[in-house]
C-alpha positions in Angstrom: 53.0 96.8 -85.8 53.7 100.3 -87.1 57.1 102.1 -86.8 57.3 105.7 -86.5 60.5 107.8 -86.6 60.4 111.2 -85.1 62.9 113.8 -86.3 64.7 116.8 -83.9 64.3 119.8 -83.6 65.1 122.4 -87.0 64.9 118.6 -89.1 62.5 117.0 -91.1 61.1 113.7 -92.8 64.3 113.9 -94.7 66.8 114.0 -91.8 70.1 111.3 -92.4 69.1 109.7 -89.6 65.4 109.1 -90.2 66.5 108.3 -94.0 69.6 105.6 -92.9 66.7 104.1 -90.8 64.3 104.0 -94.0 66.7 102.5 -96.0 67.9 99.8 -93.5 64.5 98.6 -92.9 63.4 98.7 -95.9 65.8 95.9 -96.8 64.2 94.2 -94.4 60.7 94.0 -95.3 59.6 96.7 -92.7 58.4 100.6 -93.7 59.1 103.1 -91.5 56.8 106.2 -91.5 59.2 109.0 -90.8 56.6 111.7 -89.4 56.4 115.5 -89.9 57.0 117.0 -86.8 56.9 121.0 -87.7 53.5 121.4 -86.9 51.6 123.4 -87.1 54.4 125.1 -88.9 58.3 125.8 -88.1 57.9 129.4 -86.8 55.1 128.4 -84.5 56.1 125.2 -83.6 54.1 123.3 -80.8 54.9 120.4 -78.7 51.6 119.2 -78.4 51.0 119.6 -81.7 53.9 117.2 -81.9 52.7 115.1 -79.7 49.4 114.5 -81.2 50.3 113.8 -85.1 52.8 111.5 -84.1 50.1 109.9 -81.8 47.6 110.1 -84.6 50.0 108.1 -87.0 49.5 105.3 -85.5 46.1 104.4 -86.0 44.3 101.1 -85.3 47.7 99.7 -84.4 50.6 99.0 -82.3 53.8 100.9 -82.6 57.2 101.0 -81.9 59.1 104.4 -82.0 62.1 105.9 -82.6 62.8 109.7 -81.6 65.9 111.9 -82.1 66.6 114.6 -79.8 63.6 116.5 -79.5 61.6 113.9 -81.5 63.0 111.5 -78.7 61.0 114.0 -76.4 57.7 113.5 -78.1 58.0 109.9 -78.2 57.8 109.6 -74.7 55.1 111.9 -74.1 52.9 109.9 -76.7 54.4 106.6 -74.8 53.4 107.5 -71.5 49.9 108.0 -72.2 49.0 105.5 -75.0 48.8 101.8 -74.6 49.6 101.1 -78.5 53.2 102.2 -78.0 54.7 98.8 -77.4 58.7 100.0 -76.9 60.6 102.9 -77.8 64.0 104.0 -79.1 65.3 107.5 -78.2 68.4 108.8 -79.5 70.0 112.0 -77.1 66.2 112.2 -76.2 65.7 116.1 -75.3 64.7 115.8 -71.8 64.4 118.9 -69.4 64.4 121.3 -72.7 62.6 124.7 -70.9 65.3 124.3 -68.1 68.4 123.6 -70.1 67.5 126.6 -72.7 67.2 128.5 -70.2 70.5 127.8 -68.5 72.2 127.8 -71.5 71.0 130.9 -73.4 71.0 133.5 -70.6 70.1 136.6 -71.4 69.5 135.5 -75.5 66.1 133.7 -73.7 65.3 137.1 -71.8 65.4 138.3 -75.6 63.5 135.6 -77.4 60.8 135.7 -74.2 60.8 139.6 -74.8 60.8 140.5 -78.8 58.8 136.5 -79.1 61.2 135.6 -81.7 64.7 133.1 -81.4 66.1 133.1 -84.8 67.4 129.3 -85.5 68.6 127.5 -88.4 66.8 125.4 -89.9 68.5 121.9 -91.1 65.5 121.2 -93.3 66.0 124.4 -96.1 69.5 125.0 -94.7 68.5 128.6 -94.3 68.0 130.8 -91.2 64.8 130.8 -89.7 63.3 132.0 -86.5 61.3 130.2 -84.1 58.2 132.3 -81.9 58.8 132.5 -77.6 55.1 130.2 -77.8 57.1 127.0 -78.2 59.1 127.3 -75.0 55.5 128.3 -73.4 54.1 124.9 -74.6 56.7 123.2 -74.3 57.2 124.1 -70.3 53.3 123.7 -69.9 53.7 119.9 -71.4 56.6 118.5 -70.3 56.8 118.7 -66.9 59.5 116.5 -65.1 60.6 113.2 -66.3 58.0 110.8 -68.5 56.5 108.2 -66.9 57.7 105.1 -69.4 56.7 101.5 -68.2 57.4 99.8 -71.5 60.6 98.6 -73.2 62.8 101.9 -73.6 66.3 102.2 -75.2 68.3 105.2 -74.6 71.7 105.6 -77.0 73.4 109.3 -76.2 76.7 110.6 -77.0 79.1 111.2 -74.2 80.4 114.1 -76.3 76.8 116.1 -76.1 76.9 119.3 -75.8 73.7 120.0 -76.5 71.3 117.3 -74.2 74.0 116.8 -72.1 74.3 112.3 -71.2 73.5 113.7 -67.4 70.0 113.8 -68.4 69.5 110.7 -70.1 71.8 108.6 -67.1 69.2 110.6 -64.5 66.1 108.9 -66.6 67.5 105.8 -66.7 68.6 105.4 -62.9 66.5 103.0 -61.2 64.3 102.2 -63.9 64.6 98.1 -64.8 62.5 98.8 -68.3 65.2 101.2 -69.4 68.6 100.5 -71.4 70.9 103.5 -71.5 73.9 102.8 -74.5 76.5 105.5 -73.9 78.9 106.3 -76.8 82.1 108.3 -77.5 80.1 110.7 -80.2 78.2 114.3 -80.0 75.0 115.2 -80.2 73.9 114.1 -83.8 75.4 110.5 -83.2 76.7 110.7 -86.8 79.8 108.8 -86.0 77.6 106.1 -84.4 74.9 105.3 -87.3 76.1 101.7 -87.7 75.5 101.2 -84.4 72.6 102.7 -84.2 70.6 100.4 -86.9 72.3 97.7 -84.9 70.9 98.2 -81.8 67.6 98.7 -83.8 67.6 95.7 -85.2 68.5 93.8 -82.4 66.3 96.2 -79.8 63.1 96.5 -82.5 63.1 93.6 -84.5 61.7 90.9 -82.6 58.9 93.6 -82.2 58.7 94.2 -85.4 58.8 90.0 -86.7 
């Protein structure tokens, strides 16, 4: 059984997150393969792309996964159409993203769409970057309304969000006996929560993982 943690968006390999869960595993016996998800590169960054390295890091096995924000986005599109996913963990998985960009920036998206550039910054070199007006393109042409998950699936999301806001992940989980939805008194990153987080891993991934 492989596991596979998926950074967010503007993170890397390197992200606290993907390294706490590392670390913690690691004690355990277990490697985790944190993926690189800016592919093909950060300024031309592609869902799909996204979407099939994490889907080709798996290999002749079975996998559990583990996806923050907009890595928790990609985990679900690889989950919904591969077989050797066997549960996933999302953390303030980035559902809806085209929609809520577009809500949210207002005219700044009429701009990015327009000059094909969105500067960002990017958590990885902690520098500015700039990310081209092809991503939201992809990312509107592959993720089109919720994922269709049928296996194990646990959501945690901060109640404090302000950038996925919980609505979306409490709309997912609604009706759907294969999901858990943990809702916590923390933002976005779910720093505050990291304890928590490895605990619910363990308890969530490791009889998968034994």
């Amino acid at each position: 059984m492989r596991f596979l943690y998926c950074h967010g968006f503007a993170s890397g390999p390197s992200s606290t997150k993907g390294v706490a869960f590392a670390k913690h595993f690691a004690e355990r016996g277990v490697h985790v393969d944190r993926l690189n998800l800016r592919v093909p590169s950060f300024e031309h960054l592609r869902l799909s792309a996204m979407i099939e390295t994490a889907q080709a890091a798996i290999g002749d096995d079975r996998a559990v996964m583990v996806g923050s924000s907009l890595g928790g986005l990609t985990v679900t599109r690889v989950a919904e159409r591969d077989p050797r996913v066997a549960a996933v963990m999302l953390l303030a998985p980035a559902f809806q993203l085209v929609p809520r960009w577009r809500t949210m920036l207002g005219s700044e998206w009429d701009d990015w769409k327009r000059t094909g550039w969105r500067e960002v910054k990017d958590y990885t070199t902690n520098a500015p970057s700039r990310v081209d007006y092809g991503f939201a393109e992809d990312v509107e042409r592959v993720d089109v309304g919720f994922p269709e998950l049928t296996i194990p699936t646990l959501i945690i999301h901060g109640k404090s969000d302000d950038t996925v806001p919980i609505d979306h992940s409490r709309r997912f989980a609604a009706g759907r006996d294969n999901v858990e939805l943990i809702e916590l008194d923390d933002g976005h990153e779910l720093a505050a929560s990291l304890p928590r987080l490895l605990a619910e891993a363990d308890r969530f991934l490791g009889p998968r993982l034994a």
